[in-house]
N, C-alpha and C positions, 0 to 999 in steps of 0.2 A: 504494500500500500504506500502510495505517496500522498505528503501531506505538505501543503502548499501555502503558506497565510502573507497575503498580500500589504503590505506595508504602506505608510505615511512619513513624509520626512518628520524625525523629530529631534535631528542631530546623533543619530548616531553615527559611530566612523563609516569612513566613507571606502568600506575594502567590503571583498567578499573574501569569505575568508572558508574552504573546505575541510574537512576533516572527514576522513576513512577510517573505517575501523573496521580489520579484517572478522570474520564470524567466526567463534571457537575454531581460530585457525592451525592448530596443534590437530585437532580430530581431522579438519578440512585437508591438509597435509597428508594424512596418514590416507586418507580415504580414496587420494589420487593415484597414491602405491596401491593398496587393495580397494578397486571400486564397490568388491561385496561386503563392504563396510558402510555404505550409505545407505540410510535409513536405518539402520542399528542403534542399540547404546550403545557408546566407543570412551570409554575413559582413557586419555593417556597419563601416565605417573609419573613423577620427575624424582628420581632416584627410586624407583620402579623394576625389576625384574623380571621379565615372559616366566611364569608361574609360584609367584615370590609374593610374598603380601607385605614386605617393606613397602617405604615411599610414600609420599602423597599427590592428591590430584592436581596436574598440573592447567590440564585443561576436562571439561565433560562434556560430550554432544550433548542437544537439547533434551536428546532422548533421551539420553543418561539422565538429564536433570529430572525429569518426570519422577524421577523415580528419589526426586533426596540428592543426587549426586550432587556434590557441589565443590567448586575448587580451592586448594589446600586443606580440603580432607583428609584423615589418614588413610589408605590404601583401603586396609581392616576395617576400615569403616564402611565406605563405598560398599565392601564386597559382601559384606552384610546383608545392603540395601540391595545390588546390583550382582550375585552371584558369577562368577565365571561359568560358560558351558558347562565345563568337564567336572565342576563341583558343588550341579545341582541334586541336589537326589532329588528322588521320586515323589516324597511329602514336602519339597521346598518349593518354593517362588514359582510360576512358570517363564516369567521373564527373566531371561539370564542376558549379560552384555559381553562386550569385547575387550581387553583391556591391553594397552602397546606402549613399551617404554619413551620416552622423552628420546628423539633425534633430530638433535638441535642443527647440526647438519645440512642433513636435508632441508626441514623448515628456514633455514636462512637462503638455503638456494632458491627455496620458490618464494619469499620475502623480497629476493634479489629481482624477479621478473617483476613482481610488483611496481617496485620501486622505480624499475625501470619505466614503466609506462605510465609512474606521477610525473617522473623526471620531464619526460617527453610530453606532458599535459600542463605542466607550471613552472615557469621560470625560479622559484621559491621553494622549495618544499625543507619543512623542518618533520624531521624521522623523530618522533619519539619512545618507539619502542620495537620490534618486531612486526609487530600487524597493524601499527595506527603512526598515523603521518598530520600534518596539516598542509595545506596548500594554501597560498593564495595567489589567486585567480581576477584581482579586483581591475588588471590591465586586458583580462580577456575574455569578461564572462560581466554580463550588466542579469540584473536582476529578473527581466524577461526570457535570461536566455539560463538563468541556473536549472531548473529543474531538467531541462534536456541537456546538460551538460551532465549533472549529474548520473544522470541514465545512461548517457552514454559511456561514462568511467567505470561503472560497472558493468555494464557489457562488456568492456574491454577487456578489463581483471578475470570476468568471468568466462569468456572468449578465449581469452589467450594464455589463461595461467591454471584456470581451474578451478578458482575456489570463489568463494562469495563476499563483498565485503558491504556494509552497511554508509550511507553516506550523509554528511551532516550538512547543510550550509547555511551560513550567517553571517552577519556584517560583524561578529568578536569571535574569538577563540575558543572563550567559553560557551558561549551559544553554542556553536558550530560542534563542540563537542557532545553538549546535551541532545543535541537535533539527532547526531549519528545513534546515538543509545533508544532513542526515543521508540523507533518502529522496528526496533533488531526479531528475527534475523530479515538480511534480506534489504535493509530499508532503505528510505531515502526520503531524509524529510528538509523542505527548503523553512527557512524563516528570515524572510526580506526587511530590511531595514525598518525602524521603526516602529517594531512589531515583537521584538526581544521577551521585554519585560508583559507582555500580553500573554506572550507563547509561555512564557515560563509561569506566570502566576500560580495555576493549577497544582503544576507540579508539587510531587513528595518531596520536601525539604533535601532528602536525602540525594534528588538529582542537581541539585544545584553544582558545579565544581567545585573542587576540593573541598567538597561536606562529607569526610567519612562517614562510618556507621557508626564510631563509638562519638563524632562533631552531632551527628544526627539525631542520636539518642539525647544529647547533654538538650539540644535547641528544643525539644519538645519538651524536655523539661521546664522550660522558658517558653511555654506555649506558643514554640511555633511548628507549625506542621507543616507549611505548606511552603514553596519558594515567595510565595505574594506575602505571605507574614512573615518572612524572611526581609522582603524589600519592605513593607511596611512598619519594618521595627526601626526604634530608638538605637542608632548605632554603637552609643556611648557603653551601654552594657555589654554588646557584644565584643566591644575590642577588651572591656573591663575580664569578662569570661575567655576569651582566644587571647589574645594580644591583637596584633593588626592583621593578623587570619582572619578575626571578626572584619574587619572593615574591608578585605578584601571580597570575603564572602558575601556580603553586605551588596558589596558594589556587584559583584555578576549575576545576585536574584534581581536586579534592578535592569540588568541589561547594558551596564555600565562595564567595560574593558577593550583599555586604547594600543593592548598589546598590540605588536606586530608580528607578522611571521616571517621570525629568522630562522636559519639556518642552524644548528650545535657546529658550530668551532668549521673549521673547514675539513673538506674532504678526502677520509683517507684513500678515497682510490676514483678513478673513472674508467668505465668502461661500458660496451652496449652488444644487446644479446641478438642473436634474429632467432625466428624458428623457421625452418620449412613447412610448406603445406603437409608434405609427406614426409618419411623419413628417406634419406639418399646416401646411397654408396660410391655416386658420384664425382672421382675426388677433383675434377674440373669446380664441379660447381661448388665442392664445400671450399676450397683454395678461393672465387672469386668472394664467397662470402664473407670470408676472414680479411681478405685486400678490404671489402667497403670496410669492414669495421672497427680493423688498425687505423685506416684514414680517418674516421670520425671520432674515435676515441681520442690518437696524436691534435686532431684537432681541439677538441673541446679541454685540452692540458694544453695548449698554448695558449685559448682565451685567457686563460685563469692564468696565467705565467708560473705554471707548476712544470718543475722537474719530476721525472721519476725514476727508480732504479729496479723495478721489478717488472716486466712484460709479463702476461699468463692468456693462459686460453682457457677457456669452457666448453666442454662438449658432452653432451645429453645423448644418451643411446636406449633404443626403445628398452621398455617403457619410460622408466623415469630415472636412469642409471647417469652420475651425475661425475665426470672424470677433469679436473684440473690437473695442467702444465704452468710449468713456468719455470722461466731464468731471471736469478739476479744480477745485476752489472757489479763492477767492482765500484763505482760513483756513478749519482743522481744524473741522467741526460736529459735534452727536449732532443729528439730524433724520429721523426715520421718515418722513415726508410727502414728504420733498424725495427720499428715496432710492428712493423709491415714483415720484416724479416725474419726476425725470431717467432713472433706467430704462424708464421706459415712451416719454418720448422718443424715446433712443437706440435702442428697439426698431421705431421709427416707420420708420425705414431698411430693415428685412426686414418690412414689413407682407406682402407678396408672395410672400413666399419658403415653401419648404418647410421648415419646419424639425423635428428629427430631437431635439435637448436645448437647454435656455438655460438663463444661469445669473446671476445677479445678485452683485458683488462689492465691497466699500467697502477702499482701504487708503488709505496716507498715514497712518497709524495716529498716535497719539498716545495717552497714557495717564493721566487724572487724576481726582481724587476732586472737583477744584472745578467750580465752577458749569458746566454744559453750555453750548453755543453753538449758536446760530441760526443760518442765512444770513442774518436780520435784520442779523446784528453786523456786515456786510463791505459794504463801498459798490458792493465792484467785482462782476461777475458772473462766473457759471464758466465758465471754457473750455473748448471743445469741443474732443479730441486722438483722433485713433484711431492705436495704439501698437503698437509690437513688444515682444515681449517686453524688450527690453533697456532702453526708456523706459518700458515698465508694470510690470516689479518692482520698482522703488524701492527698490535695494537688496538686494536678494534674497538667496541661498544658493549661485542656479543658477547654471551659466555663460546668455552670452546668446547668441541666435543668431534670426534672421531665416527663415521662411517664405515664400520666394519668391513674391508674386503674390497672397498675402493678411495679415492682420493676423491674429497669433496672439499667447495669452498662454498662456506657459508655466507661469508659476505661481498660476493662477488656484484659489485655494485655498479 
């Protein structure tokens, strides 16, 4: 369902401002490995073992939730509620679920196509977490034209990656945030300028941003229930009971926040993926693909006046088998030719293969206005590494975590 409220000017910022927020994307993940996992209960458990009741939950399908499951559960708790197949007996439950450990992995690689195609939709996008982003759109997207922009980004997500994500829009950060939550799963709800503090009145206190559930519990105590008696209250006490949590909070059941959307710090890597329609063993055309995508990757590291010292490749083989290369240089280069070069190398390795998407990537990032560097400038040559996520982030955001039996990079961005 979409949910559309038409607005008046009445000063608010003058941005539109998106937020995504992928659907229990941990289950969504797993369920693109095994399709006969959708429409099931799927708990995944984050320090979790395939037949083990450590851990707790890190994500639950909705299905799951039906039933109790909810996340940072104990395992033993869940399975109480939610039985494994193999450990229903005959007088128990008849509903039994799926349960698949945490592979952070993988989930970063398909976070990675995500990303890819905000990147390619917003000149802006601030990442802050795994499955939820913000974008701002306020140069490309006027208020008539959100609700079809919206739809069409999730077509695309879901088109091209797999999985489903919910979408927010609003002229704040915080709106845009509540908008996404609002019609989950699935959803997409607009809230046009003017119209914030309207949209929000209704609302459980609890949805207001950064109103936890133990901020939530205290504000009813303080008889407020509602976002509107949130915005209708005497500020002074709330800042008196939070500190200026209260006045923040204050300010976004009001419809009031002048944030903007930045970026976190700059970028540890660039790169850009394509897929084939089909999957091809064609190693002409996987070679032209990897030339367009060193040229646009080298390109968009020179906008930015970043060096880099690590080239890699990405290659996908059916199904969703997820294989990085990559060379580091002895020192940081800008070099189109050589990025062009060394990819098509390390592609030399799946000349045979089927492959389904590739993806070319430069990090080791560095950032300067002075003179550019060659491989010319370094005596020593680059090294050849094929990496796990946790020695090819360099740093990263992510946690790290290893894919059993192949090389994957999670945050191949």
């Amino acid at each position: 369902m979409k949910e559309r409220l038409p607005g008046v000017d009445d000063g608010s910022p003058d941005q539109v401002v998106c937020h995504v927020d992928m659907d229990c994307f941990y289950a969504a993940c797993e369920r693109l490995r095994e399709p006969e996992l959708r429409g099931e209960p799927l708990v995944v458990g984050m320090g979790y073992e395939s037949g083990e009741t450590h851990g707790a939950v890190a994500t639950a399908s909705y299905e799951a939730r039906e039933f109790g499951v909810e996340s940072a559960m104990p395992i033993t708790e869940a399975l109480e509620l939610l039985p494994r197949e193999a450990e229903a007996s005959e007088s128990g439950p008849e509903q039994t679920g799926f349960y698949r450990p945490v592979d952070l992995d993988f989930y970063e690689s398909v976070a990675a196509d995500v990303k890819e195609i905000l990147r390619t939709t917003a000149d802006t996008v601030r990442e802050v977490s795994i499955d939820e982003a913000y974008l701002d759109v306020t140069d490309a997207v006027d208020w008539d034209e959100a609700e079809a922009f919206g739809d069409h980004l999730k077509t695309r997500i879901e088109e091209e990656v797999g999985v489903v994500a919910s979408v927010g829009i609003a002229p704040t950060m915080s709106a845009a945030k509540i908008a996404s939550d609002h019609d989950k799963p699935d959803g997409l709800t607009v809230v046009e300028s003017g119209t914030v503090r309207e949209f929000l009145a209704p609302l459980d206190v609890a949805a207001v941003h950064n109103v936890g559930p133990v901020t939530a519990r205290e504000l009813r105590e303080m008889s407020i229930e509602t976002a509107g008696d949130l915005a209708a209250a005497d500020p002074e006490p709330l800042v008196e009971r939070f500190g200026e949590r209260g006045r923040t909070i204050w300010d976004f059941a009001r419809g009031e926040d002048d944030r903007a959307v930045e970026p976190v710090g700059e970028p540890k890597s660039f790169s850009r993926e394509s897929a084939f329609t089909e999957a091809t063993d064609d190693p002409e055309r996987k070679r032209d693909r990897v030339r367009a995508l060193a040229s646009d990757v080298a390109e968009r590291a020179t906008r930015r006046n970043a060096l880099y010292q690590t080239i890699g490749i990405k290659v996908v083989t059916p199904p969703f088998s997820i294989q990085t290369r990559a060379e580091s240089l002895p020192g940081p280069v800008e070099d189109s030719d050589l990025v062009e070069e060394i990819a098509l190398d390390l592609l030399s390795e799946f000349a045979d293969d089927d492959v389904r998407k590739l993806g070319v990537r430069v990090s080791n990032l560095s950032f300067s206005t002075a003179d550019q560097a060659t491989l010319d400038g370094f005596e020593d040559g680059p090294t050849r590494t094929d990496r796990s996520l946790s020695e090819f982030a360099d740093g990263g955001d992510t946690d790290d975590a290893t894919v059993t039996g192949q090389t994957s990079l999670g945050d191949f961005e």
